[in-house]
Phi, psi and omega in degrees: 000120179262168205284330208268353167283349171284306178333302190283331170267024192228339172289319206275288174319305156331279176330302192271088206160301184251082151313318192297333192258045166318308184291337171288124163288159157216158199221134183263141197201133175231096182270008171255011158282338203056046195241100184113339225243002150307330189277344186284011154243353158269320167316309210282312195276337178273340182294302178322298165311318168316288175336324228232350180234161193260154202213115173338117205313311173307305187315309210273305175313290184315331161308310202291294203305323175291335198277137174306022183327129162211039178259180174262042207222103194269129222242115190284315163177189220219161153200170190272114153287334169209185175247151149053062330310128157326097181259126178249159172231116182240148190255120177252185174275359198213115200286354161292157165291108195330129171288183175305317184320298161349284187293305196291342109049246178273334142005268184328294195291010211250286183300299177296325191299311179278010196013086154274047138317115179090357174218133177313148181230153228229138171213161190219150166228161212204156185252149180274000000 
């Protein structure tokens, strides 16, 4: 059994164990090696930044206008309501509450476009 295959079982049992947490990097670190731990503070200043930035009203609508939407829920448009989390607010055709998929989703697609690395994001829907 080699370190990087312990490694690779010990990610995998982590993932599935914090499901909730998808969205967390993880840095293998050692302080009595001193081994990982250059990379964990520039990992630490980009999670901050992500957490920290906001994205425009215009910026987000364009979003909306690219997404592959195939839920039964129409998203008239969207805007950031806060930082650290990012928290969004979308205004739909339907005064329920998004569904999971839906949301999770649109998450996904959030994260790549805006690269919210390392940090949760918050979505709220709202009837227009």
């Amino acid at each position: 059994i080699t370190k990087e295959r312990d490694k690779r079982k010990f990610l995998e049992d982590l993932r599935d164990t914090l499901k909730f947490l998808s969205w967390a990097p993880t840095v293998f670190i050692s302080a009595h090696k001193k081994a990982g731990t250059g990379a964990l503070f520039p990992l630490i200043q980009r999670v901050y930044d992500a957490a920290s930035r906001r994205i425009t009203t215009g910026e987000l609508n364009r979003f909306v206008d690219t997404l592959e939407w195939e839920y039964d829920m129409k998203i008239y448009y969207m805007t950031q309501a806060s930082i650290r989390p990012p928290t969004f607010v979308v205004f739909t055709d339907k005064a329920d509450k998004m569904h999971f998929s839906a949301e999770r989703f649109l998450v996904n697609r959030l994260r790549e476009k805006f690269d919210f690395t390392g940090t949760p994001i918050a979505i709220t829907s709202k009837r227009r």
